[in-house]
PDB file of N, CA, C and O in Angstrom:
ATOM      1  N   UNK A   1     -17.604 -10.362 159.777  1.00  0.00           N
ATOM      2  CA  UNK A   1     -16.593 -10.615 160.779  1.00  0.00           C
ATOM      3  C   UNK A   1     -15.204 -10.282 160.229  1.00  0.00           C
ATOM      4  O   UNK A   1     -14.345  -9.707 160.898  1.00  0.00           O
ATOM      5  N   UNK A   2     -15.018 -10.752 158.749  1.00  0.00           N
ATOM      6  CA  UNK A   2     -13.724 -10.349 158.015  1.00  0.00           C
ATOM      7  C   UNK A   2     -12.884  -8.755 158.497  1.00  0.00           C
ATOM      8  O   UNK A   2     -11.723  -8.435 158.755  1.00  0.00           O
ATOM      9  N   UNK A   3     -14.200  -8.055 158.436  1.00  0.00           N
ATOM     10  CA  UNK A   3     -14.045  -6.549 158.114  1.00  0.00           C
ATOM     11  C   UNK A   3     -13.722  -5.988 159.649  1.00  0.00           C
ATOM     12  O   UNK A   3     -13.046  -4.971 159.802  1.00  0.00           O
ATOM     13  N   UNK A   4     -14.472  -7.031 161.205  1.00  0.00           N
ATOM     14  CA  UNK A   4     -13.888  -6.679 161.953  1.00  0.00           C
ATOM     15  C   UNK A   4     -12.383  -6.965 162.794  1.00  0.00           C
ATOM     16  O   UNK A   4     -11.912  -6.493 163.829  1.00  0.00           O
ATOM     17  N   UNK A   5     -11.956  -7.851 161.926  1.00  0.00           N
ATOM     18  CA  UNK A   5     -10.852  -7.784 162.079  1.00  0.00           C
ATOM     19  C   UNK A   5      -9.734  -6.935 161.006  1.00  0.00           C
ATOM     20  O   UNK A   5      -8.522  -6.817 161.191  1.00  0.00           O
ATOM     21  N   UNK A   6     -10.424  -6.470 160.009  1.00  0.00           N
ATOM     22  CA  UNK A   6      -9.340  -5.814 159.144  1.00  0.00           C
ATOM     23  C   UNK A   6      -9.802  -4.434 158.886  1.00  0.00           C
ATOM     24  O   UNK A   6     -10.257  -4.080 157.799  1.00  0.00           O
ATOM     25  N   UNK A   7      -9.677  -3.681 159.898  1.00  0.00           N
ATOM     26  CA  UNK A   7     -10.527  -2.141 160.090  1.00  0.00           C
ATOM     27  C   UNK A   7      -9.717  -1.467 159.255  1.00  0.00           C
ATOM     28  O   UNK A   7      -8.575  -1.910 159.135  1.00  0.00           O
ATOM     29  N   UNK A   8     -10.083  -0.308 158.520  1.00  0.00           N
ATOM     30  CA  UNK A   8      -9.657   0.293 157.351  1.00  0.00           C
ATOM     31  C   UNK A   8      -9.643  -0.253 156.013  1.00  0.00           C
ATOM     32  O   UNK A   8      -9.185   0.386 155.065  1.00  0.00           O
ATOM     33  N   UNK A   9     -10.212  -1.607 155.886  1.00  0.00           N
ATOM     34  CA  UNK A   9     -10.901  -2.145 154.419  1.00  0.00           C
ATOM     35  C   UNK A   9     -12.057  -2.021 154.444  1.00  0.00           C
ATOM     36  O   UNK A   9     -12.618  -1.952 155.538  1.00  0.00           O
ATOM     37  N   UNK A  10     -12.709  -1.961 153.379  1.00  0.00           N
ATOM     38  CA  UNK A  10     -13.881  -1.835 152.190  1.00  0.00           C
ATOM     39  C   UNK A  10     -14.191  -3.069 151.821  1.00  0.00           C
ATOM     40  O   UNK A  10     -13.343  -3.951 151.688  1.00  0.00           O
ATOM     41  N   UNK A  11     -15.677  -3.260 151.588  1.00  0.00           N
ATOM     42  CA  UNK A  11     -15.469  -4.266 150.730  1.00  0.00           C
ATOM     43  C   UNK A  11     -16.995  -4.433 150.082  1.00  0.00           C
ATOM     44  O   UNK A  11     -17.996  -4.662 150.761  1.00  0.00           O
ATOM     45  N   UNK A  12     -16.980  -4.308 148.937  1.00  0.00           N
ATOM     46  CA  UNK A  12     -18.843  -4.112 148.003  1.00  0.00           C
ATOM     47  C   UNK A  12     -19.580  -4.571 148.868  1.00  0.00           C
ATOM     48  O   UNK A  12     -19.325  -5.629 149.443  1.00  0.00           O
ATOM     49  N   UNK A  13     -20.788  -3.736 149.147  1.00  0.00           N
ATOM     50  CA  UNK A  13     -22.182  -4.237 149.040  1.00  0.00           C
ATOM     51  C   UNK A  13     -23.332  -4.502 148.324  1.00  0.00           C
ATOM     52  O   UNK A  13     -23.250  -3.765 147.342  1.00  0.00           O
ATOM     53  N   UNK A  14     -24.063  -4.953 148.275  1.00  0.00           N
ATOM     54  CA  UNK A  14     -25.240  -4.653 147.386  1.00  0.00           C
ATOM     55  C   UNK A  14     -26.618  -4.875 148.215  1.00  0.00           C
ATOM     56  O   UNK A  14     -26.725  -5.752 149.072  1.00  0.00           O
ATOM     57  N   UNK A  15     -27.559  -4.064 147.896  1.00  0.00           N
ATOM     58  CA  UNK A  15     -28.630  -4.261 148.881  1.00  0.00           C
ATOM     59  C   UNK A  15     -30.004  -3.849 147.815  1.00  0.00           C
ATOM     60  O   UNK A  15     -29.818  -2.977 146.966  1.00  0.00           O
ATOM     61  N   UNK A  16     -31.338  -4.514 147.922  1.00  0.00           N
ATOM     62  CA  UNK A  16     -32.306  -4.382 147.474  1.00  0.00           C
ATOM     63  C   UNK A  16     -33.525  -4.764 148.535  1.00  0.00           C
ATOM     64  O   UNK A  16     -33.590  -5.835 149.137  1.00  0.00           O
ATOM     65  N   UNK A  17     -34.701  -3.418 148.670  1.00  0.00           N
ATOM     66  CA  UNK A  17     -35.652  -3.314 149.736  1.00  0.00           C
ATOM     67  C   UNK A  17     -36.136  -4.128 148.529  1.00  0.00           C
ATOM     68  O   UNK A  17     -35.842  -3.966 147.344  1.00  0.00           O
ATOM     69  N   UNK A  18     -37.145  -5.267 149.232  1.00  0.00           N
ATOM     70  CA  UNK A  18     -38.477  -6.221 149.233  1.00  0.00           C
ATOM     71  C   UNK A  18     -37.929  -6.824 147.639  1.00  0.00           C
ATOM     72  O   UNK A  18     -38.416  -6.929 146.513  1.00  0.00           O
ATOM     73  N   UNK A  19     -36.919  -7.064 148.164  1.00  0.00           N
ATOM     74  CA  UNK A  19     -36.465  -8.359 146.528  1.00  0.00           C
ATOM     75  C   UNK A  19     -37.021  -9.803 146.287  1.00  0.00           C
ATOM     76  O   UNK A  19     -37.270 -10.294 145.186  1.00  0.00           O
ATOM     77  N   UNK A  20     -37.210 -10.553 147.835  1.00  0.00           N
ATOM     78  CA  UNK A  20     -37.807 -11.655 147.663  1.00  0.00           C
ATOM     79  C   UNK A  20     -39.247 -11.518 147.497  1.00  0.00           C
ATOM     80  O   UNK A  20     -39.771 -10.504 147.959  1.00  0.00           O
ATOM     81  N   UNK A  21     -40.124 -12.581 146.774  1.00  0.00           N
ATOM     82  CA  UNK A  21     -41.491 -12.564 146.464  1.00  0.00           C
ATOM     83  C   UNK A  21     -42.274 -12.559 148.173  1.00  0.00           C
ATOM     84  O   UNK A  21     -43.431 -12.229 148.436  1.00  0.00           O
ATOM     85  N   UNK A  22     -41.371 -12.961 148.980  1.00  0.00           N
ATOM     86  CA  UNK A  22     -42.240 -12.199 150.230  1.00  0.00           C
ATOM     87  C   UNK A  22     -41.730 -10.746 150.817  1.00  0.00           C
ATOM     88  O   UNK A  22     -41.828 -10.215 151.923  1.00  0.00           O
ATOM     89  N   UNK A  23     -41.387 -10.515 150.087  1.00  0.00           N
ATOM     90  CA  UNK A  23     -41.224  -9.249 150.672  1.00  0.00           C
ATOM     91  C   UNK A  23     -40.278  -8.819 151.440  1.00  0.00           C
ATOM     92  O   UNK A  23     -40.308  -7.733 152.019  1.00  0.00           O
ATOM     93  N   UNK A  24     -39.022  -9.953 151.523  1.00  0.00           N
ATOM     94  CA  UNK A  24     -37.785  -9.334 151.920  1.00  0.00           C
ATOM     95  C   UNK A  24     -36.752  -9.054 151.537  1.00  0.00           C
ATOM     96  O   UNK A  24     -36.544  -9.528 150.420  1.00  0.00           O
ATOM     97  N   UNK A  25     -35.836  -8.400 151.991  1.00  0.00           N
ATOM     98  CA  UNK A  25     -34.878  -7.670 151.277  1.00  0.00           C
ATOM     99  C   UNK A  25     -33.536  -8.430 151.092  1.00  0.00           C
ATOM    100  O   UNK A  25     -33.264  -9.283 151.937  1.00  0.00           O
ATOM    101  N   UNK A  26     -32.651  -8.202 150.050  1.00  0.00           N
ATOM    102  CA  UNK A  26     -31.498  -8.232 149.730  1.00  0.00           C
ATOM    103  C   UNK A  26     -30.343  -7.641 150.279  1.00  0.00           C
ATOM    104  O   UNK A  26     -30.476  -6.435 150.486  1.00  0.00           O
ATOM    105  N   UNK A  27     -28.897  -8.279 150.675  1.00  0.00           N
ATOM    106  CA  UNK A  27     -27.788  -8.033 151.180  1.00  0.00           C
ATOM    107  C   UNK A  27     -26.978  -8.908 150.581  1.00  0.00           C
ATOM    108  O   UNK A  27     -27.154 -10.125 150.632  1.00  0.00           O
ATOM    109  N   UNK A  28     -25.901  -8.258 149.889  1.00  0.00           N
ATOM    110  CA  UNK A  28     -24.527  -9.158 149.592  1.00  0.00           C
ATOM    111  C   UNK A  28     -23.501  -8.629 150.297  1.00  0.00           C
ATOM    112  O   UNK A  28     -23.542  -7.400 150.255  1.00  0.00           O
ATOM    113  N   UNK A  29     -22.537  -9.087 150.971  1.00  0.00           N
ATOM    114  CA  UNK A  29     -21.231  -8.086 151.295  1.00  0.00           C
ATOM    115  C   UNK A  29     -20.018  -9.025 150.773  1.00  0.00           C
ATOM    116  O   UNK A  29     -20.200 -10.238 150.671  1.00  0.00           O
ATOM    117  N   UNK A  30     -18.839  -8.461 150.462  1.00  0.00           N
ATOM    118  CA  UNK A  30     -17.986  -9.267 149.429  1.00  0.00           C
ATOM    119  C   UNK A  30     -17.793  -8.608 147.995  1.00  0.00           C
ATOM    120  O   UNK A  30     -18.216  -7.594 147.441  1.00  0.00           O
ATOM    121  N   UNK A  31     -16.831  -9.817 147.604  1.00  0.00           N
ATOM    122  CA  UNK A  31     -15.881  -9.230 146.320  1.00  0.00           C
ATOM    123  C   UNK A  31     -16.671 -10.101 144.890  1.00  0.00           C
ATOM    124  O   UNK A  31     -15.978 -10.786 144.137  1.00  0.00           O
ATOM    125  N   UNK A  32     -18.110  -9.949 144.695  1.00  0.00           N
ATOM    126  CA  UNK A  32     -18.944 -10.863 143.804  1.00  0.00           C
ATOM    127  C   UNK A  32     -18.725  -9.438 142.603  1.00  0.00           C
ATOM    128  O   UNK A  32     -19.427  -8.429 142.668  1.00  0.00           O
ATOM    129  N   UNK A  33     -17.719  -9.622 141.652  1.00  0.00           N
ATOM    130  CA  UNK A  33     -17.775  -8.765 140.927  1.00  0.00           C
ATOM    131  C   UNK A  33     -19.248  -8.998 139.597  1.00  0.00           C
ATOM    132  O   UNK A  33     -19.831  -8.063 139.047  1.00  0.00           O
ATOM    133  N   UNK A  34     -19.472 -10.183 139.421  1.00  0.00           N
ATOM    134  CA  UNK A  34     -20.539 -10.162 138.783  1.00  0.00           C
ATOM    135  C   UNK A  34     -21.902  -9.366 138.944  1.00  0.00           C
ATOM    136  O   UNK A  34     -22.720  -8.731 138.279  1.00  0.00           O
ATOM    137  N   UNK A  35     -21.660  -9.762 140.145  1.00  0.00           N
ATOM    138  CA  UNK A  35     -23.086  -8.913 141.317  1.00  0.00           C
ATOM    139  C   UNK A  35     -23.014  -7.394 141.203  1.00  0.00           C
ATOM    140  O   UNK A  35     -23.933  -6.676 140.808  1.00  0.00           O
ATOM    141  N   UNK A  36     -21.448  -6.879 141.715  1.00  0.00           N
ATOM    142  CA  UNK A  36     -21.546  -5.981 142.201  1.00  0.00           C
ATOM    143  C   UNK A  36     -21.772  -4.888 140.814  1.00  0.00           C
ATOM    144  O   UNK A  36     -22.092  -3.707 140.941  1.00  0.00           O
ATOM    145  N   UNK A  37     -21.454  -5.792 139.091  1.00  0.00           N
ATOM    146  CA  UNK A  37     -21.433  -5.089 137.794  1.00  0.00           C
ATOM    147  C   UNK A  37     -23.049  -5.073 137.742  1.00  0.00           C
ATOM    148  O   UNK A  37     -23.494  -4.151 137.058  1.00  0.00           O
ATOM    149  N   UNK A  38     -23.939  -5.858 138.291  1.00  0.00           N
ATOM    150  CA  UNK A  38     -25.215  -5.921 137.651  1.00  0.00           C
ATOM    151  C   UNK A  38     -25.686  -5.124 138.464  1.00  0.00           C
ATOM    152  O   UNK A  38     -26.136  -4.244 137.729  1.00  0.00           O
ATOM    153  N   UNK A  39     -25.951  -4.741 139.795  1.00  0.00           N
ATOM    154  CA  UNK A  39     -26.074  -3.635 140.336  1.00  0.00           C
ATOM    155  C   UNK A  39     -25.964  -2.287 139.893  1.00  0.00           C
ATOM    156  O   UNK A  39     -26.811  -1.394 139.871  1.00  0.00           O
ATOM    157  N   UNK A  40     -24.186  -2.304 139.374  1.00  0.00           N
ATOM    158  CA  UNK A  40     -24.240  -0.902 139.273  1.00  0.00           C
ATOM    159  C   UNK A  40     -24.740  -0.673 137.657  1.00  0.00           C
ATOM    160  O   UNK A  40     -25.025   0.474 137.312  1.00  0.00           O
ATOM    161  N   UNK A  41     -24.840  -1.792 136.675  1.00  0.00           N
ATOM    162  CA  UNK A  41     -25.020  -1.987 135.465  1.00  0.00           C
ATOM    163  C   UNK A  41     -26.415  -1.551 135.429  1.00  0.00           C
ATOM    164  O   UNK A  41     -26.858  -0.411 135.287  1.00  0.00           O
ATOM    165  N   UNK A  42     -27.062  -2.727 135.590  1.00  0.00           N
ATOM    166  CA  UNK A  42     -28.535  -2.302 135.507  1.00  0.00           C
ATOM    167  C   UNK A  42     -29.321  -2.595 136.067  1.00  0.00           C
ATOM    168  O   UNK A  42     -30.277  -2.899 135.353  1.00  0.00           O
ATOM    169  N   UNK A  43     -29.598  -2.749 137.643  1.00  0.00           N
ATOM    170  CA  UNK A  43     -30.099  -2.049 138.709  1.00  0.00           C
ATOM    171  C   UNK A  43     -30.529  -1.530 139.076  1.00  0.00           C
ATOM    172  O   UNK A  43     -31.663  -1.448 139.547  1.00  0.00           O
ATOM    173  N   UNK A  44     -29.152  -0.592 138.905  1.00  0.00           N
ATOM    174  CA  UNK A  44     -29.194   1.124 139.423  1.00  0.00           C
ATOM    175  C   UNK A  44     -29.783   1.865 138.382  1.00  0.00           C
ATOM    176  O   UNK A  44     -30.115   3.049 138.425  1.00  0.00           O
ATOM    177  N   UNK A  45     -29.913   0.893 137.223  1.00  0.00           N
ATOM    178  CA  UNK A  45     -31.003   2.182 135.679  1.00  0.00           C
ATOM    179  C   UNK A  45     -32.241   1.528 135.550  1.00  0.00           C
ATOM    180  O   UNK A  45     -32.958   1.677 134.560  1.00  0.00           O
ATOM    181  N   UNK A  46     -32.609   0.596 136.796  1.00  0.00           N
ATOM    182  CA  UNK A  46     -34.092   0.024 137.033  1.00  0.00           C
ATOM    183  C   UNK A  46     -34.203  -0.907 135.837  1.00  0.00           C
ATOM    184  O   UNK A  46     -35.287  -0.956 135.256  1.00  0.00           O
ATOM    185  N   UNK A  47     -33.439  -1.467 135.518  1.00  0.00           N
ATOM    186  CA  UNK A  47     -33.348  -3.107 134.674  1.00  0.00           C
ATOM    187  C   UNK A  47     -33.629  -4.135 135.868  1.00  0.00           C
ATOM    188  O   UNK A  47     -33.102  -3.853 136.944  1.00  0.00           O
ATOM    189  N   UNK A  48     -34.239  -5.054 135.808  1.00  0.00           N
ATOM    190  CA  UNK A  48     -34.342  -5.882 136.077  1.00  0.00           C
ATOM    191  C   UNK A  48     -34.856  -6.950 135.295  1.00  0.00           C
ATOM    192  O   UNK A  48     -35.339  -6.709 134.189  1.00  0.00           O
ATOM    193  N   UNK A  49     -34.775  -8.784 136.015  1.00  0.00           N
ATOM    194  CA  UNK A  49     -35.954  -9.836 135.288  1.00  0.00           C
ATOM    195  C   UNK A  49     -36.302 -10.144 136.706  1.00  0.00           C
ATOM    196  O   UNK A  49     -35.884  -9.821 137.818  1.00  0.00           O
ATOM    197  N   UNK A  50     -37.512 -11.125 136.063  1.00  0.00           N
ATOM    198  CA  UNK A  50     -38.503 -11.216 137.125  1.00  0.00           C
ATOM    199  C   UNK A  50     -38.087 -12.812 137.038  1.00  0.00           C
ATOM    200  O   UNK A  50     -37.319 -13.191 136.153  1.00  0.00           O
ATOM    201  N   UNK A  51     -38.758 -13.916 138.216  1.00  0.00           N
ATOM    202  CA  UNK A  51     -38.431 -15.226 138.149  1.00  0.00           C
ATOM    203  C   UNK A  51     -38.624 -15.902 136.796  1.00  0.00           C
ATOM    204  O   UNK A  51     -38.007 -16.966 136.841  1.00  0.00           O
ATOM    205  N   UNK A  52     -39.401 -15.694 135.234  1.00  0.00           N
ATOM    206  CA  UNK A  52     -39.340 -15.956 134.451  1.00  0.00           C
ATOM    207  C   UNK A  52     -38.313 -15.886 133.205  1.00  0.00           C
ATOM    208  O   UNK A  52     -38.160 -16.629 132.236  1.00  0.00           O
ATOM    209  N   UNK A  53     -37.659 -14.674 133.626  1.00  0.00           N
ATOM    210  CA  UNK A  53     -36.835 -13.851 132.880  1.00  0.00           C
ATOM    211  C   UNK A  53     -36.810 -12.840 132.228  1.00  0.00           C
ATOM    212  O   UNK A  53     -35.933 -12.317 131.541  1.00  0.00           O
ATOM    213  N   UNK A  54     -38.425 -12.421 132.616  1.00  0.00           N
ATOM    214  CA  UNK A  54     -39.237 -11.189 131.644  1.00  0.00           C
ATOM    215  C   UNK A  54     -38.325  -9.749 132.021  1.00  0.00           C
ATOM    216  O   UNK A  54     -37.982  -9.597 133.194  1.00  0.00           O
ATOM    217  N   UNK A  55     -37.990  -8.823 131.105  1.00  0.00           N
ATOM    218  CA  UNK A  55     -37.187  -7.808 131.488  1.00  0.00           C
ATOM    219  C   UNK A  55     -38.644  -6.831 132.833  1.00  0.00           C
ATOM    220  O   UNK A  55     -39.823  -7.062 132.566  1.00  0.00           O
ATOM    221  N   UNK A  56     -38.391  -6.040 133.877  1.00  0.00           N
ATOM    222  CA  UNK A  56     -39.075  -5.643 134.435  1.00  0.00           C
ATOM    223  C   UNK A  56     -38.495  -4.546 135.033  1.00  0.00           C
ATOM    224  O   UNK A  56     -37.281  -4.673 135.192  1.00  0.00           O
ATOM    225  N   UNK A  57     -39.022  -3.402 135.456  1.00  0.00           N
ATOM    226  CA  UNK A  57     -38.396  -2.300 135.932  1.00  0.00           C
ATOM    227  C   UNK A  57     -38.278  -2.191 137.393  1.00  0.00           C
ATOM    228  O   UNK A  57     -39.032  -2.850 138.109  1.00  0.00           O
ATOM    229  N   UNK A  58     -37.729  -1.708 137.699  1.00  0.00           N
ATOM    230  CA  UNK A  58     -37.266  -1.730 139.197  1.00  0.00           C
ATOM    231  C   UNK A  58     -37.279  -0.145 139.453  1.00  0.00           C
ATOM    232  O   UNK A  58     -37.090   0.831 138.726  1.00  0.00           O
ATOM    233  N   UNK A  59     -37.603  -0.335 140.883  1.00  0.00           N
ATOM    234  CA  UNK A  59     -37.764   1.618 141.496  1.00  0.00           C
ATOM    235  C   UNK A  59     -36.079   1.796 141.833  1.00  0.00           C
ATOM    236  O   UNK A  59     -35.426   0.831 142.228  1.00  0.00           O
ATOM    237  N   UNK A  60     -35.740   2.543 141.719  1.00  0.00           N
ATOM    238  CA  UNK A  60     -34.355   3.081 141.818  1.00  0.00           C
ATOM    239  C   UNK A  60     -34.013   3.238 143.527  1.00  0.00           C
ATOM    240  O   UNK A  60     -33.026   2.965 144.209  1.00  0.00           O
ATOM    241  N   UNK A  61     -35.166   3.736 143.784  1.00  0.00           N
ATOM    242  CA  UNK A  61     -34.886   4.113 145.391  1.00  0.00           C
ATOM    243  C   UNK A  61     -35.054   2.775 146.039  1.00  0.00           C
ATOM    244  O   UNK A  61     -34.405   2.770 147.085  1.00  0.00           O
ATOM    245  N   UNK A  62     -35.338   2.250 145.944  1.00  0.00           N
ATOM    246  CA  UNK A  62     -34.988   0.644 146.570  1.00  0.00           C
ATOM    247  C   UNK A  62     -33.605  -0.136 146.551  1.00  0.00           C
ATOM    248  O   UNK A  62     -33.375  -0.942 147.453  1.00  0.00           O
ATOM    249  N   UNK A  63     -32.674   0.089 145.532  1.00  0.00           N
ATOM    250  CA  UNK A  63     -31.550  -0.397 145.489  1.00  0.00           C
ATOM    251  C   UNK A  63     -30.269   0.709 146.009  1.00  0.00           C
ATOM    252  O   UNK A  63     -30.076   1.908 145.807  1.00  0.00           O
ATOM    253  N   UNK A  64     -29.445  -0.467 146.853  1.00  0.00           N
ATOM    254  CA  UNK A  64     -28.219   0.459 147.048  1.00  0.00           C
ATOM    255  C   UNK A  64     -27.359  -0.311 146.818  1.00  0.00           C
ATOM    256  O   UNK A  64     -27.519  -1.532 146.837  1.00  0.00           O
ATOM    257  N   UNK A  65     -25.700   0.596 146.414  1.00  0.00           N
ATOM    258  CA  UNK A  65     -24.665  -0.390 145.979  1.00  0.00           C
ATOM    259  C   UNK A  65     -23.441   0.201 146.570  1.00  0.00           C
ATOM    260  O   UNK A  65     -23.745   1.361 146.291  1.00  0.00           O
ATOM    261  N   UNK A  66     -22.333   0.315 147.147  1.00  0.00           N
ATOM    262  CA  UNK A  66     -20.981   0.850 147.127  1.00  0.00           C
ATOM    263  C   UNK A  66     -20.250   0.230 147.950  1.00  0.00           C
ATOM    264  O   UNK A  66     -20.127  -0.861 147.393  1.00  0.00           O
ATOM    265  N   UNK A  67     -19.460   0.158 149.263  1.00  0.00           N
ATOM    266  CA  UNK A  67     -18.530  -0.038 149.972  1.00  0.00           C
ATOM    267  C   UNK A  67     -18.915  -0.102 151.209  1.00  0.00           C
ATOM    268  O   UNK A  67     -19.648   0.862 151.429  1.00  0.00           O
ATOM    269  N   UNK A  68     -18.763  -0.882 152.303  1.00  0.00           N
ATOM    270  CA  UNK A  68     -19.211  -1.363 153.471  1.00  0.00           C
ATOM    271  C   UNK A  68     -18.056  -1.714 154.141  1.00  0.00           C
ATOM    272  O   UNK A  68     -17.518  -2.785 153.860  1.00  0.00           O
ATOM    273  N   UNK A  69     -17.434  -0.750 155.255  1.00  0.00           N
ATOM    274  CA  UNK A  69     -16.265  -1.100 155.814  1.00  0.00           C
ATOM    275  C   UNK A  69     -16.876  -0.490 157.660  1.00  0.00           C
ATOM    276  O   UNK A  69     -17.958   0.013 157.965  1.00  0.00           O
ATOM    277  N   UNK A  70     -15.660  -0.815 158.553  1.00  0.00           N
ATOM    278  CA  UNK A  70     -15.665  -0.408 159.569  1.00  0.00           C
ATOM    279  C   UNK A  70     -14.817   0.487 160.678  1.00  0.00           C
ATOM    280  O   UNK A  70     -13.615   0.255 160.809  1.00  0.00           O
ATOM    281  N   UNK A  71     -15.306   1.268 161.284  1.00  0.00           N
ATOM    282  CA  UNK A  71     -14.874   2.421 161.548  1.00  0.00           C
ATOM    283  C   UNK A  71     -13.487   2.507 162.858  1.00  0.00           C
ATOM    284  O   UNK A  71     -12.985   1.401 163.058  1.00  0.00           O
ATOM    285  N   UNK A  72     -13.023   3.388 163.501  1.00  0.00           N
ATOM    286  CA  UNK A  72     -12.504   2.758 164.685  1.00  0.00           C
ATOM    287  C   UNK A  72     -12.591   2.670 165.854  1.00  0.00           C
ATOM    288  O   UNK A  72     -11.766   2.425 166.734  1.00  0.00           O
ATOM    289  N   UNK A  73     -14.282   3.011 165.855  1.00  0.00           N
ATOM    290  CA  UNK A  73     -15.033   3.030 167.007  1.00  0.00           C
ATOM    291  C   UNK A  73     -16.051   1.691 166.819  1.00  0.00           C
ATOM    292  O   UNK A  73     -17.018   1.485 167.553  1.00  0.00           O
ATOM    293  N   UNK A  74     -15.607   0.735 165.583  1.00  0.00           N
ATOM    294  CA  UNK A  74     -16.449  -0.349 165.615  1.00  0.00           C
ATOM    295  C   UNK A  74     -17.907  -0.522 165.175  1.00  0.00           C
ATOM    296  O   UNK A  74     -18.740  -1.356 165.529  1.00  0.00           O
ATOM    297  N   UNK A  75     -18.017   0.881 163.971  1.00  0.00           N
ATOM    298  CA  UNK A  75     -19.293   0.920 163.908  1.00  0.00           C
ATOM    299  C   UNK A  75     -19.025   0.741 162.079  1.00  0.00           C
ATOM    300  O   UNK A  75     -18.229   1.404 161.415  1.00  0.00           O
ATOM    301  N   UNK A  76     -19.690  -0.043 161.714  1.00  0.00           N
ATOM    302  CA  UNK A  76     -20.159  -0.414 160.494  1.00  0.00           C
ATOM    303  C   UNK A  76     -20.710   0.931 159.894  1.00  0.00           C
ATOM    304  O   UNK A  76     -21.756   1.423 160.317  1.00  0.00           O
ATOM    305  N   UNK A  77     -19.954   1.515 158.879  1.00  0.00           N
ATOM    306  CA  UNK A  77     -20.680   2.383 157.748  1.00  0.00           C
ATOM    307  C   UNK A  77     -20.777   2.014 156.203  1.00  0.00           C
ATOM    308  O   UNK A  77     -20.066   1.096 155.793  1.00  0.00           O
ATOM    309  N   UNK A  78     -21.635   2.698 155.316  1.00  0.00           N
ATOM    310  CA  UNK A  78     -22.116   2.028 154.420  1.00  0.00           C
ATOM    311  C   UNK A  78     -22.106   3.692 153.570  1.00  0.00           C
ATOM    312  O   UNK A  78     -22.774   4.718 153.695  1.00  0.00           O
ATOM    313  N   UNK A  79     -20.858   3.216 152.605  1.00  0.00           N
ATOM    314  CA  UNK A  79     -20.573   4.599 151.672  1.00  0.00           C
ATOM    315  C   UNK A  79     -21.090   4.299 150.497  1.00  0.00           C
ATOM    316  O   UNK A  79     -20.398   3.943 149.543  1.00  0.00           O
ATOM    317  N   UNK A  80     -22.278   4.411 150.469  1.00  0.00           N
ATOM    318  CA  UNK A  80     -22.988   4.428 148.781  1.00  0.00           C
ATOM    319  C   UNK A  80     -22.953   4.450 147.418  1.00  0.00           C
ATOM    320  O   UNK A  80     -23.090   5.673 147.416  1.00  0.00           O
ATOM    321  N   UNK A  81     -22.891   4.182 146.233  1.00  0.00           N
ATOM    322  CA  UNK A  81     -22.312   5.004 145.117  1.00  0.00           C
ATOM    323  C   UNK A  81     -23.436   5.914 144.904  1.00  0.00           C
ATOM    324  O   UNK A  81     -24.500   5.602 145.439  1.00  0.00           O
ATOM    325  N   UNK A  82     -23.374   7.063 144.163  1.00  0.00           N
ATOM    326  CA  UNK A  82     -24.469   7.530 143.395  1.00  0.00           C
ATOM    327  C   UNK A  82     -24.541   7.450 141.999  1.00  0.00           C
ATOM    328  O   UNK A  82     -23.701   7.465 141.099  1.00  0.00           O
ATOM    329  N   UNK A  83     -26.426   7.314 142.079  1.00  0.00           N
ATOM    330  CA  UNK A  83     -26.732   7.076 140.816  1.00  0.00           C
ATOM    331  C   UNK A  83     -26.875   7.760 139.710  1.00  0.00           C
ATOM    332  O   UNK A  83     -28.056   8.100 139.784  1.00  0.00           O
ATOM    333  N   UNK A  84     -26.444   8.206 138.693  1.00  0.00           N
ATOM    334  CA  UNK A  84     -26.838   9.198 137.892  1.00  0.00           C
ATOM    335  C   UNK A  84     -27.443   9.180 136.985  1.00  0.00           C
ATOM    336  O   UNK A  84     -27.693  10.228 136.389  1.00  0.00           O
TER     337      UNK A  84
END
């Protein structure tokens, strides 16, 4: 709602397909710089832990991370970073 009132800001996302143990997915939107470092930290290079803490790999194509702002036709876009 922030973002529809302040059109022409940005503001991090982070998103992960089937993150919860049932099988649903992840969304942050906001300024969680912790979040948004472990994402692009190690994430995005398929680091992960699992509920124990065991290090575990993660598929790359499942996670997305960059900037989530709105347009001035009111439509929510989602500018990605890429991974390299």
């Amino acid at each position: 709602m922030w973002l529809a009132k302040n059109q022409g800001v940005s503001l991090p996302f982070q998103y992960e397909y089937g993150y919860f143990d049932d099988g649903s997915s992840f969304l942050s939107v906001g300024g969680y710089k912790e979040l948004y470092n472990a994402f692009k930290i190690q994430r995005s290079e398929e680091q992960g832990k699992d509920k124990h803490g065991k290090v575990v790999q993660i598929n790359k194509k499942s996670i997305a991370y960059g900037l989530l702002s709105i347009n001035e036709a009111e439509v929510y876009e989602m500018t990605p970073r890429t991974f390299s």
